[in-house]
C-alpha positions as a Markdown table, in Angstrom:
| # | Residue | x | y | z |
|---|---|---|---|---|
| 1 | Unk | 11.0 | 248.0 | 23.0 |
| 2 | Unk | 9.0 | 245.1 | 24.9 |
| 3 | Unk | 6.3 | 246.9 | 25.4 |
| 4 | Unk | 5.9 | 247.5 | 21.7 |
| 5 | Unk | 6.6 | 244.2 | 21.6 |
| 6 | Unk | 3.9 | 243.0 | 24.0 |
| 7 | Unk | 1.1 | 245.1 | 22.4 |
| 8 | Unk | 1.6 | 243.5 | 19.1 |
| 9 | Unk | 2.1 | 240.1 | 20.4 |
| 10 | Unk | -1.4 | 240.2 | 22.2 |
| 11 | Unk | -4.5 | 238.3 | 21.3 |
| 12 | Unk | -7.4 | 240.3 | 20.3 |
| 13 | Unk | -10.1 | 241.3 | 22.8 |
| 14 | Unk | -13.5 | 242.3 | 21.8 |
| 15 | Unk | -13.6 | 246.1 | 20.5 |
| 16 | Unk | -17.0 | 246.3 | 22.7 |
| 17 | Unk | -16.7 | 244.8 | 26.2 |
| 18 | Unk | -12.6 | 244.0 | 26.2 |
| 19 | Unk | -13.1 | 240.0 | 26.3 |
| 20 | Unk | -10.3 | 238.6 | 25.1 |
| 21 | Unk | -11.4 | 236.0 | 22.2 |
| 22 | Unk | -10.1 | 232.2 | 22.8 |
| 23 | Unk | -7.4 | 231.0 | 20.9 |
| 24 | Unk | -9.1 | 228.5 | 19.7 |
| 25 | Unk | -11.8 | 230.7 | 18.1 |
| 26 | Unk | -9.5 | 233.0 | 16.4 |
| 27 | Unk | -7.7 | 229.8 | 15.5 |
| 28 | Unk | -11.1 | 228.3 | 13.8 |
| 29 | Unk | -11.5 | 231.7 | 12.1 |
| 30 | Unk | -8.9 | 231.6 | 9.9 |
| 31 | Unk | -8.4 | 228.4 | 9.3 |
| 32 | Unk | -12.3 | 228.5 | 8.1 |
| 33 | Unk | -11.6 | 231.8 | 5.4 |
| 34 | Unk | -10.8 | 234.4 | 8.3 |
| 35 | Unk | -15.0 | 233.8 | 9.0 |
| 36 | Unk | -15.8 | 236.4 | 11.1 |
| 37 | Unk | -15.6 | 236.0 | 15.0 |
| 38 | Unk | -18.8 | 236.6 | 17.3 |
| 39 | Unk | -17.9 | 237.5 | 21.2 |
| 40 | Unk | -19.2 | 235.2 | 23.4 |
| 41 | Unk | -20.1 | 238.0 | 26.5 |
| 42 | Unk | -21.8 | 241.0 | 24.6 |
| 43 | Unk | -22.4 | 239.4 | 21.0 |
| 44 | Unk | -20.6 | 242.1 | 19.0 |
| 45 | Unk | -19.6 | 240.2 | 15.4 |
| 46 | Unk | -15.7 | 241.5 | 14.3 |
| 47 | Unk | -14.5 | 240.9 | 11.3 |
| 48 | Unk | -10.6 | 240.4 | 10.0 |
| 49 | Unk | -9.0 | 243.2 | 9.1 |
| 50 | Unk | -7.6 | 243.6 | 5.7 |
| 51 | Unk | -4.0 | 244.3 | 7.5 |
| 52 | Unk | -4.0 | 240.8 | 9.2 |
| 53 | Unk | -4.7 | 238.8 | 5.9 |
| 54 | Unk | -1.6 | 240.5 | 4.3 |
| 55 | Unk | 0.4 | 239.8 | 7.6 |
| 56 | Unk | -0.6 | 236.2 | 7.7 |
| 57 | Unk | 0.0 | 235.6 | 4.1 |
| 58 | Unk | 3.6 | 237.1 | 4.1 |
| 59 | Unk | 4.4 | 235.3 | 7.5 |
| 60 | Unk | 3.2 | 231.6 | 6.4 |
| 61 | Unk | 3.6 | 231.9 | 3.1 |
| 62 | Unk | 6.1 | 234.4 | 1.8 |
| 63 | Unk | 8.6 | 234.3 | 4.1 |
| 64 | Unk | 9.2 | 231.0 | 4.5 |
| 65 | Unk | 9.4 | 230.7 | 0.7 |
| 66 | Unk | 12.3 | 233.4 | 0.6 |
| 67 | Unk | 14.1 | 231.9 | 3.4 |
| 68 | Unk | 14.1 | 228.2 | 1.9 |
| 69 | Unk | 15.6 | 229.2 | -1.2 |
| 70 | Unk | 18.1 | 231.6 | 0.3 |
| 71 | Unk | 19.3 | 228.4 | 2.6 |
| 72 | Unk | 18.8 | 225.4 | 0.8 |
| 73 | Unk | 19.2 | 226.2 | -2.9 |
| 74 | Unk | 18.3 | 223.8 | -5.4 |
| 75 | Unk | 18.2 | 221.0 | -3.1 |
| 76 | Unk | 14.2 | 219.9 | -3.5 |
| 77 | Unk | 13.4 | 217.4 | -0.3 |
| 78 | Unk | 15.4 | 219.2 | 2.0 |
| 79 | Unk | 13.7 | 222.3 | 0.8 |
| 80 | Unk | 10.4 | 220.6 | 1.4 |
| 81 | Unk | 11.2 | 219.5 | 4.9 |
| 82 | Unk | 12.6 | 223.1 | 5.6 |
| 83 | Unk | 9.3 | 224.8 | 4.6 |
| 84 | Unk | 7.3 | 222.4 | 6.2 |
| 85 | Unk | 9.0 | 222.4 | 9.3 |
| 86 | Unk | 9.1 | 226.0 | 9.3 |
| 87 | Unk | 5.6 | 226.7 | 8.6 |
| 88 | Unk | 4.3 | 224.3 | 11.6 |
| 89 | Unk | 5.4 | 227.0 | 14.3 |
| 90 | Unk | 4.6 | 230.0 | 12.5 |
| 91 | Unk | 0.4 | 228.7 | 11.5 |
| 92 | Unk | 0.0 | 228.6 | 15.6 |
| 93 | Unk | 1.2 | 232.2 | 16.1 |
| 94 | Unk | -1.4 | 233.3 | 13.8 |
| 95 | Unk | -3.8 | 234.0 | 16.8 |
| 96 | Unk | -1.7 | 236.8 | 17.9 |
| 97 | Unk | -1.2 | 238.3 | 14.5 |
| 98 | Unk | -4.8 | 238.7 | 13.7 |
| 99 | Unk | -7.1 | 241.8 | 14.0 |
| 100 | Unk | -10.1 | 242.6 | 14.0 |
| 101 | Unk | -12.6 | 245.3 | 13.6 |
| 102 | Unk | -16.3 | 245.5 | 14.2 |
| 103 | Unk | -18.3 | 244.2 | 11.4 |
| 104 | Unk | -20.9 | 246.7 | 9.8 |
| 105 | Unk | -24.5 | 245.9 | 10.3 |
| 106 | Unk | -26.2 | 245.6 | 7.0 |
């Protein structure tokens, strides 16, 4: 079970030479429209998969959404502050959500 775990949780590495990308440039990627990411050893260009936009937008957005109303109700500031404040932990975990793939040439 950890090992699953531990694979999923890991941050991407280059598809070409196995360079792990920085967190801050996966980071930059999405935050920028998931713009794609250029390794800094080899110079391969990947590109966010598909998979990992749907993944981000269910984590950030969707779940937290669910779980606010199924906990606070109708109660509107408290639901605010709830979303927010579980949001902030969730946008820096993106890094070891994402995927990539190589980007076609072309």
């Amino acid at each position: 079970m950890f090992t699953t775990l531990d694979r999923r949780l890991k941050m991407q590495q280059c598809l070409n030479c196995d360079k792990k990308f920085k967190y801050k440039q996966i980071m930059r990627s999405s935050m920028y429209g998931y713009k794609p990411i250029v390794c800094s050893h080899c110079g391969e260009t990947h590109a966010v998969t598909l998979d990992s936009r749907i993944r981000i937008a269910i984590v950030i957005v969707a779940f937290p959404m669910v779980a606010t109303q199924f906990i606070w109700g109708n109660f509107k500031y408290e639901r605010v502050l709830f979303y927010i404040l579980t949001i902030i932990p969730l946008v820096f975990m993106v890094p070891f959500l994402m995927k990539y793939r190589k980007k076609e040439q072309g």
